[in-house]
C-alpha positions in Angstrom: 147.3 103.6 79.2 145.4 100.4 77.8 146.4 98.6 80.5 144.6 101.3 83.0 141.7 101.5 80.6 141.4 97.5 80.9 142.1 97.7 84.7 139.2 100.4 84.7 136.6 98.1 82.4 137.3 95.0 84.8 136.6 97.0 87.7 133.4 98.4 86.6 132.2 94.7 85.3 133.1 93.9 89.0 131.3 96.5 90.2 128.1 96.1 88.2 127.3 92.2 89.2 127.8 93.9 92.9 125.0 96.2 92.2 123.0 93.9 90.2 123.5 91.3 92.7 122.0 94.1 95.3 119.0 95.1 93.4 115.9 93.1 92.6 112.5 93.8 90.7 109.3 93.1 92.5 109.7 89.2 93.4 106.8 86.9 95.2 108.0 86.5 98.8 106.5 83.6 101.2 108.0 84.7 105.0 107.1 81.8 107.9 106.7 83.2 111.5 106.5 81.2 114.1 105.1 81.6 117.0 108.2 80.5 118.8 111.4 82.1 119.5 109.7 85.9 119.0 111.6 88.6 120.8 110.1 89.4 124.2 111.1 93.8 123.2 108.3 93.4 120.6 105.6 93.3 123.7 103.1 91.4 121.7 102.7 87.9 120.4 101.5 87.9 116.6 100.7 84.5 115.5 98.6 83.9 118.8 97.0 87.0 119.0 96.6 87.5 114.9 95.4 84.1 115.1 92.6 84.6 117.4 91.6 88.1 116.2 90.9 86.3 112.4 89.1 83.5 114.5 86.9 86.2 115.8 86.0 87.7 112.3 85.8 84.8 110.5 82.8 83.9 113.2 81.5 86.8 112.7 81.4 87.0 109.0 83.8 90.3 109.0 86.9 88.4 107.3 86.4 86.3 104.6 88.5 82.6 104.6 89.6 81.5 101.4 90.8 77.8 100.7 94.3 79.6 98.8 96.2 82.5 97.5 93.6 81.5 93.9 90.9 82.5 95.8 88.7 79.4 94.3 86.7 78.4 97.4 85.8 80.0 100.4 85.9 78.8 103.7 82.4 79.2 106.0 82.8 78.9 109.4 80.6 76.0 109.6 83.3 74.3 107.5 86.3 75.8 109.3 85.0 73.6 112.5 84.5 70.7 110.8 87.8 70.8 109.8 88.6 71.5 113.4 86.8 68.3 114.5 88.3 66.1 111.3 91.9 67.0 112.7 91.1 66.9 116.4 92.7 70.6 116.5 91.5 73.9 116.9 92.2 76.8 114.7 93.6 79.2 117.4 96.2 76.0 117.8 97.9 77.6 115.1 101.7 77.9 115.5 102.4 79.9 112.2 101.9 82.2 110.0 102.7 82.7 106.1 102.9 85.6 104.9 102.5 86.4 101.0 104.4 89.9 99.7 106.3 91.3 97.0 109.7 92.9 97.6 111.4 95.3 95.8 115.1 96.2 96.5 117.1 99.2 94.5 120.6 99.2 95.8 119.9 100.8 100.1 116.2 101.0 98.9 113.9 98.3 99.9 110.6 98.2 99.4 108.0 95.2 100.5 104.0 94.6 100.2 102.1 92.0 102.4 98.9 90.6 100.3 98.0 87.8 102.0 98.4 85.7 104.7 97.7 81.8 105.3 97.1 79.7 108.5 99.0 76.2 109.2 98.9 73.5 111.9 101.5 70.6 112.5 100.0 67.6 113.4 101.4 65.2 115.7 102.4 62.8 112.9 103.9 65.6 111.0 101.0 66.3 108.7 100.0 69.8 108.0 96.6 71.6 108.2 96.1 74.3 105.8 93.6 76.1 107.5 93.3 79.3 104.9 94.4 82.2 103.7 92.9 86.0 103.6 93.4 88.3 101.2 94.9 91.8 103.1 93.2 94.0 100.6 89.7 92.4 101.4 90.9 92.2 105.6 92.6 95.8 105.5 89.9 97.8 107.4 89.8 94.9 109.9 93.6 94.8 110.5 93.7 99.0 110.2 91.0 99.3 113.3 91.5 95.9 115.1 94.1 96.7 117.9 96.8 94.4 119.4 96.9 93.5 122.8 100.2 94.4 124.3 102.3 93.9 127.3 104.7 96.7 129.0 107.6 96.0 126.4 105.4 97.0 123.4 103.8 100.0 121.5 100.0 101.7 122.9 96.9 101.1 120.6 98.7 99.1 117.9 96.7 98.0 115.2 97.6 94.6 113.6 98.3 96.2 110.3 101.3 98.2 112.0 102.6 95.4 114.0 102.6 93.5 110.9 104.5 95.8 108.7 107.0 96.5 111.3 108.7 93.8 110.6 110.6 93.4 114.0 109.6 90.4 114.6 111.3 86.9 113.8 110.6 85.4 110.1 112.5 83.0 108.1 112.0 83.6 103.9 110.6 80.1 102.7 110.3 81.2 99.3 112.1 83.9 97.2 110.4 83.8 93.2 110.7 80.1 92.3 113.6 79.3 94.8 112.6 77.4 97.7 114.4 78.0 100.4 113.5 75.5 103.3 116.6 73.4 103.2 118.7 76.5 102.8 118.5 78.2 105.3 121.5 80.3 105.5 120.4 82.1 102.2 116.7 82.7 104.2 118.5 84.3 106.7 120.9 86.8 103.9 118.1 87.7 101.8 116.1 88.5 105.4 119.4 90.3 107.5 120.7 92.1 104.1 118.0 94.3 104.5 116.4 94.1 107.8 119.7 94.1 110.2 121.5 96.6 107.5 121.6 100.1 108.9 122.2 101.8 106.0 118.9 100.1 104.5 116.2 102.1 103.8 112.9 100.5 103.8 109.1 101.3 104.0 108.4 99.4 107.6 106.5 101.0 109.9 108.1 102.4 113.4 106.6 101.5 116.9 105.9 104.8 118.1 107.3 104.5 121.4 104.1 105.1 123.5 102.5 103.5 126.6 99.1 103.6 128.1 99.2 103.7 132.1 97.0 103.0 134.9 98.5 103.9 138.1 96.7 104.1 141.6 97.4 107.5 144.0 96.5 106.9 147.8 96.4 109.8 150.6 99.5 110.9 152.4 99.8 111.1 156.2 102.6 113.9 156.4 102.2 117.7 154.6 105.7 116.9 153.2 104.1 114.5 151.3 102.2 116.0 148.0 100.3 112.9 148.4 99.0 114.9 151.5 98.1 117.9 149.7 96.5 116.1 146.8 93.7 114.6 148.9 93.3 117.4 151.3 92.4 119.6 148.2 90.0 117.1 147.1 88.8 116.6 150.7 87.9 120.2 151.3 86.4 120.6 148.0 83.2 117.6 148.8 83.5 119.0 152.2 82.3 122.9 150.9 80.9 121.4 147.9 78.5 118.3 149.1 76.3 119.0 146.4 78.9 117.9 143.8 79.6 114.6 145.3 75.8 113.3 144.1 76.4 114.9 140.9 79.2 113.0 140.2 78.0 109.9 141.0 75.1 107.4 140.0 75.7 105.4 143.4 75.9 107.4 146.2 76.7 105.7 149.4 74.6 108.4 151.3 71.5 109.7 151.3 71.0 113.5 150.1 69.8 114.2 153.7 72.7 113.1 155.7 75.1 115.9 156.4 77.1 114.2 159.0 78.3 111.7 157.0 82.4 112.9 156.2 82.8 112.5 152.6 86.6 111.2 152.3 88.9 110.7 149.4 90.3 107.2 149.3 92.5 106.5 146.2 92.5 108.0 142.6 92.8 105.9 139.5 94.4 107.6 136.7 94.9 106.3 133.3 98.1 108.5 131.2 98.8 108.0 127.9 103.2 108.1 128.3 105.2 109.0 124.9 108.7 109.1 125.0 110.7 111.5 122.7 114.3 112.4 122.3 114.7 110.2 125.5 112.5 112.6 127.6 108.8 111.3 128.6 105.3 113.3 128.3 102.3 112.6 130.0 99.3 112.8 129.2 95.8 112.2 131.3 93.4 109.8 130.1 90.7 109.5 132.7 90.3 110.1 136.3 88.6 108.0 138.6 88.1 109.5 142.5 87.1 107.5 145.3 85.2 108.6 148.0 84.1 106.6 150.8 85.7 104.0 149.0 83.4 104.2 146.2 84.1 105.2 142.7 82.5 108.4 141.6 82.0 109.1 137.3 85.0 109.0 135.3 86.3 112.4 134.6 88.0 114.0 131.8 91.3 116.6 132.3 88.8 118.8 131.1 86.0 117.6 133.8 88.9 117.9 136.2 90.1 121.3 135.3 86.1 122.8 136.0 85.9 121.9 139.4 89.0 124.5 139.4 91.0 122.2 142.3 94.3 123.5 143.1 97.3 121.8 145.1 99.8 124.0 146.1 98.6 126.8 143.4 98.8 124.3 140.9 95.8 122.7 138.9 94.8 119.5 140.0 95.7 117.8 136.5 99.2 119.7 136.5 100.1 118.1 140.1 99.1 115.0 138.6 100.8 114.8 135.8 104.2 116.2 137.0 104.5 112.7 139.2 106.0 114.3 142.0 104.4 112.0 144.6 103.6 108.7 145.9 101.7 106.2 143.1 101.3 102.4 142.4 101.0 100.7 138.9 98.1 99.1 137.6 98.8 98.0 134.3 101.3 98.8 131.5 99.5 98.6 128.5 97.9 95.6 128.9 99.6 93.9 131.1 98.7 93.8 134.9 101.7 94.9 136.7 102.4 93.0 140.2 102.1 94.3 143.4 106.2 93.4 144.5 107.1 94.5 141.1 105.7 97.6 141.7 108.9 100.2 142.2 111.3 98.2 139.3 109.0 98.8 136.5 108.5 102.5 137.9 112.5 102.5 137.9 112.6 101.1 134.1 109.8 102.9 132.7 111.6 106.2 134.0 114.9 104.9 132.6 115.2 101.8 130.7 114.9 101.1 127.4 111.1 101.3 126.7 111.3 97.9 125.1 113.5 96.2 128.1 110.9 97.0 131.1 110.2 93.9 132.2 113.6 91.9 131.8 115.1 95.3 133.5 112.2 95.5 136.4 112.7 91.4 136.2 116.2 92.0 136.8 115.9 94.5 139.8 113.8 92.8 141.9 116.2 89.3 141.5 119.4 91.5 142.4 117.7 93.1 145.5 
């Protein structure tokens, strides 16, 4: 019985450094991203577009520079190009970011806070340029409204405080409490991949909602088997009984209000969706309408402009036909990336059934095969 007793107490020492060992109070965290080597899924580019988005502010005297995390001297922006000019570099050179938090871990609970970020340069000779650091508190309604540009791999209207605390992109810990950690970095990459690449880990980062915004061009159809065909002949009929609407909607007309000759002809619709995936199954949503006629563009119209002119195709509304994607279209853009003409039908194919974060390696990959 003592002998299971001390069995018992040695196991539960044993046990107890494992959970201390996984548990932390608040600690001071320095992360370095780079803006090298940064996953292509994420669809955006922080340091460079972070970079340039501060750059912007600072200009503009909407984000306040300091010279350090003490806050003891600010930066103007008269000063921030001098410094530019001293080092023969430019601020939006910069190839990293530092990022100041706290993190927090109880056992599968992890909790982290970004306050500030500061702004670095290499030199040539291997010198460093401290360029500044902002506090996030004071930047927060910047970073909150300010959105990131992104490509066809990433997220819709993503504000820089979301792609921030997602924390899906590539960071090494430089600094954990007093312990530096550049020449270590194998410990960097534990502390970072205990919680980050642990599944059972719960933390407060922030999810990419998996949305995308989409511009797509419709042309006309030449066959009634088409719905292409029936799409423009709806529109078609309607300017033809209903000339009078043509001027309304547009502040350009390419004929005069006296010409009745003149065949008013649909040419191509630009539509812009808003595309959110759940539970593997896409939704669609319209944005704006843009109609063409005589290869002009009329006013941009709302579903809900749409929807009053009461258009039907195939005793459908107008919008409904549109959005159910049973016809003939060509991309535009993903996002904000311009997508190109040959790549037209693989990034349909992907964003109908890849991996929302793998369309353009998977379009990519499509058009090399055929």
């Amino acid at each position: 019985m003592r002998n299971r007793n001390k069995i018992l107490f040695v196991f539960l020492l044993i046990w107890g450094g494992i959970a201390n060992a996984a548990s932390y109070d608040p600690t001071p965290v320095l992360l370095q991203v780079s803006k090298f080597n940064q996953p292509d899924s994420l669809g955006f580019s922080l340091v460079d577009q972070l970079t340039g988005m501060v750059y912007r502010k600072i200009a503009l005297d909407q984000i306040t520079l300091w010279d350090s995390p003490a806050k003891k001297l600010k930066i103007s922006k008269v000063a921030l190009n001098l410094m530019e000019t001293q080092n023969n570099v430019s601020f939006l050179d910069n190839e990293d970011i530092f990022l100041y938090e706290f993190w927090k871990l109880n056992h599968h609970d992890f909790e982290f806070q970004i306050f500030g970020i500061s702004f670095f340069r290499r030199l040539p000779n291997g010198e460093k340029v401290n360029f500044g650091y902002i506090d996030v508190e004071e930047a927060l309604g910047v970073l909150t409204k300010e959105i990131i540009p992104t490509g066809s791999n990433g997220t819709a209207h993503l504000n820089f405080w979301t792609a921030l605390n997602c924390k899906q992109y590539q960071f090494q810990v430089v600094k954990f409490g007093n312990k530096d950690l550049t020449s270590n970095p194998a410990k960097s990459f534990n502390l970072r991949d205990e919680v980050f690449s642990n599944p059972k880990m719960k933390t407060n980062a922030l999810p990419l909602a998996q949305i995308k915004e989409i511009e797509f061009s419709i042309y006309p159809g030449f066959t009634p088997s088409d719905l292409n065909y029936w799409i423009f002949q709806s529109l078609d009929n309607y300017f033809s009984e209903n000339r009078h609407e043509y001027f309304n909607l547009t502040s350009e007309p390419v004929i005069s209000h006296f010409d009745m000759k003149t065949v008013l002809k649909v040419t191509k619709i630009e539509t812009v969706e808003i595309w959110e995936k759940k539970d593997r199954e896409i939704h669609y949503g319209s944005k704006l309408f843009r109609i063409y006629v005589n290869n002009q563009p009329l006013k941009d119209l709302t579903t809900d402009d749409l929807d009053k002119l009461g258009l039907l195709v195939q005793f459908k509304p107008l919008t409904e036909a549109i959005r159910e994607k049973n016809y003939e279209f060509t991309l535009k853009r993903i996002n904000d990336e311009i997508v190109p003409a040959y790549l037209n039908k693989p990034y349909q194919n992907a964003l109908l059934h890849a991996d929302w974060n793998k369309i353009t390696r998977v379009a990519e990959t499509e058009e090399t095969d055929n």
